[in-house]
N, C-alpha and C positions, 0 to 999 in steps of 0.2 A: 600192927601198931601204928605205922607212919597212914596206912588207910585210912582208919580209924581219924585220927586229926586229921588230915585234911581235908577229909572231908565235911567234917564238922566245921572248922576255919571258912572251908567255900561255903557252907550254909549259911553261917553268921557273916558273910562278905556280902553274899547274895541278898540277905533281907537289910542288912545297912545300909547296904547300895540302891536297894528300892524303895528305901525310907526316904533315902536323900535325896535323890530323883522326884519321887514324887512331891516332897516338900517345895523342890526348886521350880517345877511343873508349877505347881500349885499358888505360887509366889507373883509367877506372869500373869495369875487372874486376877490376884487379890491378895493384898499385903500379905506376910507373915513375920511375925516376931522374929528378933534375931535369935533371943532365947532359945526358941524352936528349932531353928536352923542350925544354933549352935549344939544343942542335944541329938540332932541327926548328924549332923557332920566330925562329933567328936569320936564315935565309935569308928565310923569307916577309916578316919584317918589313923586309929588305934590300927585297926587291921591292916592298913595300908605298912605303917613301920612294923609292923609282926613279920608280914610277909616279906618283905625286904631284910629284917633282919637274918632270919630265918635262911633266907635266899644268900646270902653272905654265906654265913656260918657253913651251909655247904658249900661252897664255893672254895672256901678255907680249907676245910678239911680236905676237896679233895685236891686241892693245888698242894700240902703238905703232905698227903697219900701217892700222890707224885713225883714230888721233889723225892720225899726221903725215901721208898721205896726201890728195894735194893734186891 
């Protein structure tokens, strides 16, 4: 199950990440809209707080998997 999403999560990281990149690349030739830049930049940063959330949450459980374990 955790397979499963994560990998999916790194796929959709991966092509957000190379949207953005390439938009930004693309940017040092020749103008691009901020519009643009803002509709590539809004996903990754989405995946960016997933990931960090996500990255917590286990964190949590297992510092509480810790403590209270008896």
């Amino acid at each position: 199950m955790y397979t499963a999403k994560i990998s999916t999560l790194a796929f959709l990281y991966m092509i957000s990440l190379a949207a953005e990149l390439n938009v930004m690349y693309a940017d040092q030739e020749t103008p691009v809209s901020g519009s643009l830049k803002f509709i590539v930049i809004v996903p990754n940063s989405i995946m960016n707080a997933i990931f960090w959330f996500w990255i917590y949450l286990a964190m949590r459980r297992t510092i509480n998997y810790l403590v209270y374990k008896e």
